[in-house]
Phi, psi and omega in degrees: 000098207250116167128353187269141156267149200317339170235090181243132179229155176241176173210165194211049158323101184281120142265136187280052200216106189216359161247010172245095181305300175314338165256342163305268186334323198259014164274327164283324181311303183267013159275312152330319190281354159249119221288162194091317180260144168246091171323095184278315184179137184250109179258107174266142183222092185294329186316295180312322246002083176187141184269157149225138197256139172236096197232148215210135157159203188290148193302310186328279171341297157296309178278054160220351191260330155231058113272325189296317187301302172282347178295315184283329186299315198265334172295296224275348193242139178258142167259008196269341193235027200230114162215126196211194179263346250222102169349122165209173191232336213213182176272293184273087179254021163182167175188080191282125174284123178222147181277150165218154191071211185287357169319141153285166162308285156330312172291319208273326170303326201262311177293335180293336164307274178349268195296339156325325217268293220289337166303298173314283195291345160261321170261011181066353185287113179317143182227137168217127188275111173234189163104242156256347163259353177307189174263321202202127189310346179258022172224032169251003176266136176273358178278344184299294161003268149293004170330133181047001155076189199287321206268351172273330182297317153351286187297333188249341217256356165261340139305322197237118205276333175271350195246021177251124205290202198266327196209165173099168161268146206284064174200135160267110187267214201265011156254056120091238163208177198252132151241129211227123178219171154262101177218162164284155169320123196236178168214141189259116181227150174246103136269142184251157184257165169248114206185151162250005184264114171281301173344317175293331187283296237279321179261000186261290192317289193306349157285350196242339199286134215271321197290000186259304194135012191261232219253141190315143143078060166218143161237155195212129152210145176283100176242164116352169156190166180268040178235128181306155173048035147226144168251180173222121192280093143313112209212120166268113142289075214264022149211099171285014194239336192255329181224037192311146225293315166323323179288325175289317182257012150275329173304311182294335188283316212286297154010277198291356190251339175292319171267343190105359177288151204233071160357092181270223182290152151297160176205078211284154184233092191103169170294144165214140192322136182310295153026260181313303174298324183290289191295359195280316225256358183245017166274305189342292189298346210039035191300173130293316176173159193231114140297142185295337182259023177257003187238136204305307196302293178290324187319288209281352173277341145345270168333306189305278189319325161287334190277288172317333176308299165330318185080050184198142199274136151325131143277137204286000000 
């Protein structure tokens, strides 16, 4: 990963929040606000009613730059009034740690506990851990998880002995619960249809989706949106090495042409590995595959960085 210092961590926090610009702005200001972590990007969805934060730096940093993040998310948010399209459980409602650069896994595991902690105990909130940070192998899918959502968990989680969280009280208040995880890098891709049927984006998901029988490392659902005549196939690729992302949106095309659905726009969520795109862009090309050191952009910041090592300016 070239341009990271050797201990880099991202965090990707979904906030239950996508329509009120004055509580976005003021949740970027203090994701912003601790030296060391860096706000890379913010995808606000009202449809979802929901932000995802893309935050990059030192392991410390970042995990003070979202708890300061969920702290305002859980003063700020009611979940009691919260209605959207997009599964959640909590006002800070995931907040997954992933390693880059030479980081481990183990570390990202070991901050998401940390702030797992500081969450229960300072913001009061249930907490639950999946991903590589689960407890148990039945919390390591976050859908598993998120099961039934903010208003079933409501109901079950002072009951039912399978749904009490890892830390926290077993009781829920108006910010909800936290699932605080570890995972490698995924990508949040959207693509819409041109269609007024959600059902159709619902069989194109239930066809590409790995819990279906589709494709290894993909998660899927089929939503609504307020915009007329498009629905949307909602698709995590959470093993890119197994699946690329080019491979998830030729599935989905073939899919839509299989029923008669017209493909419209795309849509990325978040930050996505350089990777992913290079390989997207040499299936396109009918490339074998485009190196970081065939782009022009990357070459030279190469060049830069060894030339600073040196004390000495890129020559032209």
């Amino acid at each position: 990963m070239s341009g990271l210092p050797d201990q880099a961590v991202e965090c990707v926090p979904n906030v239950s929040e996508g329509r009120r610009a004055d509580v976005i702005q003021q949740l970027c200001a203090v994701a912003a606000g601790v030296a060391g972590a860096y706000l890379l990007d913010v995808h606000s969805d009202p449809d979802h009613h929901r932000s995802v934060f893309t935050i990059v730096g030192s392991p410390a940093a970042v995990a003070e730059a979202v708890f300061r993040l969920g702290e305002l998310a859980v003063l700020s948010i009611d979940m009691r009034a919260h209605r959207g399209v997009h599964p959640r459980i909590g006002a800070l409602d995931v907040a997954p740690f992933v390693p880059l650069g030479q980081t481990t896994m183990n570390l990202c595991v070991g901050l998401a506990h940390a702030l797992g902690r500081r969450i229960a105990t300072e913001l009061g909130t249930p907490v639950y851990f999946y991903g590589e940070a689960a407890l148990g192998p039945e919390r390591k899918s976050l859908a598993d998880v998120r099961r039934g959502e903010y208003e079933g968990l409501l109901g079950t989680i002072g009951t039912d002995p399978s749904r009490a969280p890892d830390l926290g009280p077993a009781s829920l208040g108006p910010a909800g619960a936290t699932a605080v995880g570890a995972r490698p890098p995924l990508v949040a891709f959207n693509m819409h249809l041109r269609s007024s049927d959600v059902n159709a984006a619902r069989e194109i998901a239930r066809a590409v989706r790995a819990s279906s029988g589709g494709l290894p490392g993909v998660q899927a659902l089929g939503l609504p949106t307020s915009r007329p005549g498009l629905v949307q196939v909602s698709i995590n690729v959470t093993d890119l090495a197994e699946t690329p992302l080019h491979i998830v949106a030729a599935r989905v095309q073939a899919e839509a042409q299989r029923i008669g659905v017209e493909l419209a726009e795309s849509e990325l969520v978040g930050l996505m590995p350089a990777e992913s795109s290079l390989a997207a862009a040499a299936a396109l090309l009918a490339l074998p595959g485009i190196a970081r050191t065939q782009i022009i952009e990357s070459a030279y910041e190469d060049v830069a960085r060894r030339a600073a090592r040196q004390g000495e300016a890129p020559r032209p």
